[in-house]
C-alpha positions in Angstrom: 40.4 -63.4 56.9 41.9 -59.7 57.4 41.0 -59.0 54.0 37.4 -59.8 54.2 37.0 -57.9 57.5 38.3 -55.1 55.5 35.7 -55.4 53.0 32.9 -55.9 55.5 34.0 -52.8 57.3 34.4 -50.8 54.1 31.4 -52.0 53.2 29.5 -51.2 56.8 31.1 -47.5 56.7 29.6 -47.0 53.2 26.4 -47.9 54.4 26.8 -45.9 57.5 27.8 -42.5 55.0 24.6 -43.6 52.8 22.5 -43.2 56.0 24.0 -40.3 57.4 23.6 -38.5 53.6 20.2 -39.8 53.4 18.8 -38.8 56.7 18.2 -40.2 60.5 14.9 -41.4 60.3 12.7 -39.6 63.2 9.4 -41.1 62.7 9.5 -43.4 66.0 10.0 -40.2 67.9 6.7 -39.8 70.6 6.1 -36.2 69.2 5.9 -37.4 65.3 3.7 -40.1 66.6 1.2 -37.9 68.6 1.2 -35.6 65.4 0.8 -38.9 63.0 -1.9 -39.7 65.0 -3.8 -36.4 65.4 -3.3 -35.7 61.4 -5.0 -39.3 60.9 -8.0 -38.1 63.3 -8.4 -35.3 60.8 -8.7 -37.7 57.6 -5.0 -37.3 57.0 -3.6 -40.8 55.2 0.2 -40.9 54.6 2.7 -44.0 53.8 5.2 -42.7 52.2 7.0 -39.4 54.0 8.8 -40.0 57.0 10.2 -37.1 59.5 14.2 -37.3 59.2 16.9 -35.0 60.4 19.1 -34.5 57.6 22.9 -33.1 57.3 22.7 -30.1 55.0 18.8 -28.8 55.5 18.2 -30.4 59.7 14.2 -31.5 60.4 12.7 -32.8 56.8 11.1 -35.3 55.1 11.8 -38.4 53.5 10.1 -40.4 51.2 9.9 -44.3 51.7 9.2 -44.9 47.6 10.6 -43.5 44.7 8.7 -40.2 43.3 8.0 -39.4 39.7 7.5 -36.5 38.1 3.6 -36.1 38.1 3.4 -37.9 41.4 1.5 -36.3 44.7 3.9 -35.7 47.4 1.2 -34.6 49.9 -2.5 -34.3 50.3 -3.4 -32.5 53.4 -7.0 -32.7 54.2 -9.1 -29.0 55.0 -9.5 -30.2 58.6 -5.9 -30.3 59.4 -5.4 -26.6 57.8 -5.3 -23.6 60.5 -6.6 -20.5 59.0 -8.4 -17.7 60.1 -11.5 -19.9 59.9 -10.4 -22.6 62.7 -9.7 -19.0 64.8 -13.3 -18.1 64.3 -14.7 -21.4 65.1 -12.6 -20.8 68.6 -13.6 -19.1 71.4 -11.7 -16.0 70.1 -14.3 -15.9 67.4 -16.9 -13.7 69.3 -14.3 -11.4 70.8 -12.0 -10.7 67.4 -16.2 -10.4 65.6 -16.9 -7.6 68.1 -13.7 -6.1 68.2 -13.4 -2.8 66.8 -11.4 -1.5 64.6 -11.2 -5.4 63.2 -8.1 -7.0 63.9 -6.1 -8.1 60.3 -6.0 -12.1 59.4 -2.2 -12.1 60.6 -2.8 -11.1 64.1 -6.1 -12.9 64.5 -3.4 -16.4 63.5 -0.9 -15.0 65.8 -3.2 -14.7 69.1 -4.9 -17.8 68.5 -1.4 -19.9 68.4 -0.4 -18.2 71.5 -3.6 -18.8 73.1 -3.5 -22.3 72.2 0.3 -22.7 73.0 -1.0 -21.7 77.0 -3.6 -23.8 77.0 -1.3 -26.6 76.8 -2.2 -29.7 77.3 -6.1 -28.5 77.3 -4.8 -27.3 73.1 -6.4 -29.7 70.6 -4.0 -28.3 68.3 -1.0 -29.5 71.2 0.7 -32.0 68.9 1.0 -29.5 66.2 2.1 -27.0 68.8 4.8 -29.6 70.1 6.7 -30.1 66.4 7.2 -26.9 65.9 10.3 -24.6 66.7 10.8 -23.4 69.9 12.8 -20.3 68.2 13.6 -18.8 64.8 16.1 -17.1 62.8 14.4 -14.3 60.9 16.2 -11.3 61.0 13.8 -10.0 63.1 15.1 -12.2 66.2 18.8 -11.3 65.7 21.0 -9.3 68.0 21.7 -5.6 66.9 25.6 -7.2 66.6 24.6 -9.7 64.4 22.2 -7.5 62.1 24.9 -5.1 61.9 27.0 -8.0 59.9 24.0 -7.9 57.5 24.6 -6.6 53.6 23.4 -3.3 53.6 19.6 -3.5 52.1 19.2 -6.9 54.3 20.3 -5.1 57.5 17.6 -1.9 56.8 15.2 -4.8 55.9 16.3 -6.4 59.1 15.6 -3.2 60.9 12.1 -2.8 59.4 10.8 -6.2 60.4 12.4 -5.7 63.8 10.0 -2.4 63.9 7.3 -4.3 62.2 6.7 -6.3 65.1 7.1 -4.0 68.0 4.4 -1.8 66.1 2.3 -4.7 66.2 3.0 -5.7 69.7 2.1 -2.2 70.9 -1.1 -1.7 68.3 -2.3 -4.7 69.7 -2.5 -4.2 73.3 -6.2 -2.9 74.2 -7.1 -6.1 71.9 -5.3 -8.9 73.9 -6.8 -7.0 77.0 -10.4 -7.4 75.7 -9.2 -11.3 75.7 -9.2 -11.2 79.4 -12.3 -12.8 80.2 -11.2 -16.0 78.5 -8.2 -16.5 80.7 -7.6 -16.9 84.8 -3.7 -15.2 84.5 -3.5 -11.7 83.4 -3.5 -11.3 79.3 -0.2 -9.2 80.1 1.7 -11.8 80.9 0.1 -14.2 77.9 0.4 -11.9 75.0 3.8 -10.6 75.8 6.4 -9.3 73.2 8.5 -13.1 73.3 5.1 -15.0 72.3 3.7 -12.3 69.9 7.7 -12.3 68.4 7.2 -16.8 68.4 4.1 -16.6 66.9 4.6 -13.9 64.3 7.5 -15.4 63.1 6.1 -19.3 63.0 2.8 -17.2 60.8 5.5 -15.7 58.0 8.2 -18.7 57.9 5.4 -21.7 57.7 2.3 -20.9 56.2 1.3 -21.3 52.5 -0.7 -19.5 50.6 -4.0 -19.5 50.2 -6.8 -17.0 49.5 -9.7 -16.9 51.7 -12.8 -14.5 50.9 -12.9 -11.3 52.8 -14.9 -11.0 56.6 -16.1 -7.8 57.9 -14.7 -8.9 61.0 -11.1 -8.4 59.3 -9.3 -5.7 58.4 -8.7 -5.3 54.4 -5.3 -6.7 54.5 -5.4 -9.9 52.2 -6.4 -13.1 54.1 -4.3 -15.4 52.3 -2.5 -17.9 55.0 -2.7 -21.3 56.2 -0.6 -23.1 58.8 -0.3 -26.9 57.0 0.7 -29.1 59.9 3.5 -32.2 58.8 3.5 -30.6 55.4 5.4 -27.8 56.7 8.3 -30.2 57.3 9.2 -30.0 53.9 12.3 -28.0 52.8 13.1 -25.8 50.5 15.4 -26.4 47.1 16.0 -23.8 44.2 16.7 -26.7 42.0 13.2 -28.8 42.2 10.1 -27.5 40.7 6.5 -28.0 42.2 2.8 -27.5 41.6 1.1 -26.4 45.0 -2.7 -25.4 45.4 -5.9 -26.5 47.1 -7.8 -29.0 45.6 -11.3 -28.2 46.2 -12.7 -31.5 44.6 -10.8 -33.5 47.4 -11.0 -30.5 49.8 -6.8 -31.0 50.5 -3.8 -28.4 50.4 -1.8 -30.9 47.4 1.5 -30.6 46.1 2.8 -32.5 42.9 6.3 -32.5 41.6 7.8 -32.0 39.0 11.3 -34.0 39.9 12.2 -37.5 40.7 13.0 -38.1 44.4 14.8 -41.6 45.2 13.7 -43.7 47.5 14.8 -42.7 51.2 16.2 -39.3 49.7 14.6 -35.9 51.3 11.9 -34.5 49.7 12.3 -31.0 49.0 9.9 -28.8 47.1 10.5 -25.0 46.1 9.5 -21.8 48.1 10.0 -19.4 44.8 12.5 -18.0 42.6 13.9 -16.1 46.1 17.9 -15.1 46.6 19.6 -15.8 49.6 18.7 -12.3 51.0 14.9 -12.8 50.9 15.3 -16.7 52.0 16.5 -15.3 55.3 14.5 -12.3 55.7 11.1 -14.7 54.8 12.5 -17.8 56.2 15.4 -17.5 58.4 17.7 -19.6 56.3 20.1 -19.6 53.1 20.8 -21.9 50.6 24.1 -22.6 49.1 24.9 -22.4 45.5 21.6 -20.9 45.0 21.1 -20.1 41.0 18.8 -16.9 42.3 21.6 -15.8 44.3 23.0 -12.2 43.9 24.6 -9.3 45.6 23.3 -6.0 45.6 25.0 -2.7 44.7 23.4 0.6 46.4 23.3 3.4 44.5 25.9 5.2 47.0 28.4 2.5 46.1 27.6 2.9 42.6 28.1 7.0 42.4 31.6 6.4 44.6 33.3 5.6 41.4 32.2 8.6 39.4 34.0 12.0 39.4 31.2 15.0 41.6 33.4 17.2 38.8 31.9 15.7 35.6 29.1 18.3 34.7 27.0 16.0 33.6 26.4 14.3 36.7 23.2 15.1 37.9 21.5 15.0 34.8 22.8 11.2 34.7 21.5 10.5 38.0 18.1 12.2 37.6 17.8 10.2 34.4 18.8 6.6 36.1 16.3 7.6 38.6 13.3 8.2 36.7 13.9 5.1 34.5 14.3 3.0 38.1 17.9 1.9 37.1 18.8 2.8 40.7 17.7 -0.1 42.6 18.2 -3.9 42.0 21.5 -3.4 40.9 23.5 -6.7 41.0 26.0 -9.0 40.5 25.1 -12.7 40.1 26.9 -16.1 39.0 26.8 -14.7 35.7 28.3 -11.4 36.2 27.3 -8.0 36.4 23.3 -7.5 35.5 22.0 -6.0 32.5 20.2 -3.4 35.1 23.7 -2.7 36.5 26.1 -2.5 33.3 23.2 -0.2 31.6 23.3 2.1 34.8 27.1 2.5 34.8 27.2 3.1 30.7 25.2 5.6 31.0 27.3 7.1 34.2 30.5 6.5 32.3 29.3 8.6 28.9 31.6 11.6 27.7 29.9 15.0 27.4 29.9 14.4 23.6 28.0 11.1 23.7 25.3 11.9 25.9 22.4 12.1 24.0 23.0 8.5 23.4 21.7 7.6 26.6 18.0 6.9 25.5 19.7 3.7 23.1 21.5 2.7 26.5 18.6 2.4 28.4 17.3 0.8 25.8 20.1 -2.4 25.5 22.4 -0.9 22.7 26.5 -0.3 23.1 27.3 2.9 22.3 31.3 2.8 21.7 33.8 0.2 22.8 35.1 3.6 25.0 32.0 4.1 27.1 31.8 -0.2 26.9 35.2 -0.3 28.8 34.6 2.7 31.1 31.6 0.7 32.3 33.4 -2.6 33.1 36.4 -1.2 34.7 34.0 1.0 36.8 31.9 -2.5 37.4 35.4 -4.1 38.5 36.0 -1.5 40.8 32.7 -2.2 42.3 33.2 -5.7 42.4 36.8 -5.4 44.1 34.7 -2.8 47.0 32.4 -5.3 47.9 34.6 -8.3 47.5 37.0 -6.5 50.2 33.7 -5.3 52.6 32.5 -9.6 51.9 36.1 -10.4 53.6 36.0 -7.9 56.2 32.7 -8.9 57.7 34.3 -13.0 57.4 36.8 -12.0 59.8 34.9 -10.0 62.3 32.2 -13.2 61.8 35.2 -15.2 63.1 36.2 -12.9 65.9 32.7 -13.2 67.2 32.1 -16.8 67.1 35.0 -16.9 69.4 34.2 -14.2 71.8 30.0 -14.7 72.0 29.2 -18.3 72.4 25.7 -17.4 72.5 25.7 -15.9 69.3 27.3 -18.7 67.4 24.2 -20.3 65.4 23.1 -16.3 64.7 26.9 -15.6 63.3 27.1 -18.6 61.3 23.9 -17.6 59.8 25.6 -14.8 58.5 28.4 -16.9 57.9 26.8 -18.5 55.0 25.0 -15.7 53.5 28.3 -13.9 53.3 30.2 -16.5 52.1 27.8 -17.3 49.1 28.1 -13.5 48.4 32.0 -13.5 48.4 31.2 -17.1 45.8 28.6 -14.7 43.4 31.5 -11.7 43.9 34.5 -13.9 42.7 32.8 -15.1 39.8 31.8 -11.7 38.8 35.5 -10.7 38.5 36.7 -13.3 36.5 33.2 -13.0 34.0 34.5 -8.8 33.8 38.1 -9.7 33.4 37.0 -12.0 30.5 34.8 -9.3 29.1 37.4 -6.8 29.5 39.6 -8.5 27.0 37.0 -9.3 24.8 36.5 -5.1 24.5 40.4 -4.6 23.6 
């Protein structure tokens, strides 16, 4: 008998590990329901995804049927798409029309989610409102202490979006007042900085893209979003590939794939060829063992290595500059880049080779000398950041401890670090190897 109960309970805490890898099944949930309900109003017809909360990736989608390669993951009908065309159709429409200067597409999407998020209950678009996130994690919503953690082009990035949407905030004022009319409380209190940060942020982490033909009653920034209720529950993966566009025979927002999916597996679909960097400035999260993955070398790090005495020097720099081989410098999962090792070759040449450096720039080795110079240089680099990577772990660690409130922020940048220190690791062992193969 004990050896069948064994069995039974291996066999129930395998099944309870498939389940918890697979995902938790959120469908019966009232505010999927409401949103199942008000998608099928608007000629949406879905049986196979399912709203799960899954361990590595949270809030997704499952799929109830094995998918094929070739097979239609989702056709979302026009009517359940919110572009700048359901805001004109609003009773926004006649204010943004007469508004002068015109408002861009992007604020006109912003105003009317916060309009419709106070409305409330009154909101037809309530159970979209209701699914989606209460707050994000784009760099633009993290503490000063926590964007200081940042790699350095992420964190001046970081700083730029922050900036972007105070500009906006402010720019925007005399327009949300010309809103008054529409609503009892003052427009102050409605368009404040927290709902025009919400809104902005739920605009550039969920909508896909898709081009709409220019109005006059928009400024000439492109008008290219739409906000795709139940279909922006799908995740992203660098390793699945997609096909994504509007179908305008059917009149639906459609995505095919290109992978299989099993049956009660999460779908996922892919965002673009992004690195972790641009995942969380775009998206507000980063994926692990991401193949696009890399870590950036500024071009002060780069010069550190290289004597100010070598007489040469400017005339290197000025020439890396002009050709662009001082930005998007990087090491990845397979080493140094091309961009970077061709930047420090032709920072490592001796006075006598220098007039090689057109046939550097152009992929060719000039001696094994200059070839070493560059890698040892490279390791150097590599070492640098590797030690900054570790640094920025342990004061990640401190702070978890000491600011509780921080802790989902920090762990953020937790990940993203960690990847890097991954990428940086590698790159070592890839120039080590390299190394000997030059002696």
């Amino acid at each position: 008998m004990k050896k069948s109960r064994g069995r039974t309970g291996r066999k129930r805490r395998r099944k309870h590990l498939k389940s918890f890898m697979d995902g938790v099944n959120c469908s019966h949930k009232l505010e999927y329901i409401k949103l199942k309900k008000w998608l099928k109003e608007r000629g949406f017809e879905d049986s196979n995804l399912r709203p799960a909360e899954f361990w590595g990736t949270g809030r997704g989608l499952m799929t109830t049927k094995a998918l094929q390669a070739g097979d239609v993951i989702i056709s979302l009908p026009e009517q359940c798409l919110l572009t700048t065309s359901t805001v004109l159709s609003s009773c926004l429409g006649g204010h943004i029309e007469s508004w002068k200067p015109p408002v861009s597409p992007l604020l006109a999407l912003c105003t009317f989610l916060i309009a419709e998020k106070h409305a409330g209950d009154k909101s037809p678009w309530k159970p979209y409102l209701d699914v989606l996130p209460k707050t994000y994690t784009c760099p633009a919503c993290l503490e000063p202490d926590v964007i200081n953690l940042l790699p350095n082009p992420l964190k001046k990035k970081a700083q730029e979006q922050k900036m972007m949407i105070q500009e906006l905030f402010h720019s925007s004022k005399a327009f949300f007042s010309s809103l008054q009319p529409l609503f009892a409380e003052s427009t102050g209190s409605i368009f404040n900085f927290s709902a025009l940060e919400w809104a902005w942020c739920t605009v550039n982490t969920r909508t896909i893209y898709m081009k709409h033909p220019h109005r006059d009653c928009f400024s000439l920034e492109p008008d290219v979003y739409a906000l795709a209720p139940y279909l922006d529950l799908l995740n992203h993966s660098p390793n699945v590939q997609v096909k994504a566009g509007f179908n305008e025979q059917t009149r639906s927002y459609e995505i095919w794939t290109n992978s299989q999916c099993k049956k009660h597996q999460e779908v996922l679909i892919c965002y673009g060829p992004h690195d972790n960097q641009r995942l969380l400035l775009e998206y507000g999260f980063v994926a692990m063992d991401n193949p696009h993955s890399s870590v950036y070398v500024s071009a002060d790090i780069l010069l550190k290595y290289f004597s100010p005495l070598d007489k040469q020097r400017k005339a290197k720099i000025s020439i890396l500059k002009d050709h662009d081989f001082l930005e998007n410098l990087t090491f990845g999962w397979e080493g140094p880049s091309w961009r970077l090792l061709t930047a420090l070759r032709v920072l490592s040449l001796a006075a006598e080779q220098f007039a090689c450096w057109r046939r550097i720039l152009l992929g060719e080795v000039s001696s094994a000398r200059n070839e070493q110079q560059a890698l040892a240089a490279a390791a150097k680099i590599c070492q640098f950041l590797t030690e900054e990577t570790q640094h920025v772990l342990l004061q990640i660690s401190q702070l978890k401890r000491d600011r509780e409130n921080l802790k989902t922020h920090l762990a953020l940048v937790e990940m993203l670090r960690s990847e890097d220190l991954k990428i940086l690791q590698k790159s070592a062992e890839i120039i080590c190897n390299l190394n000997l193969g030059t002696t």
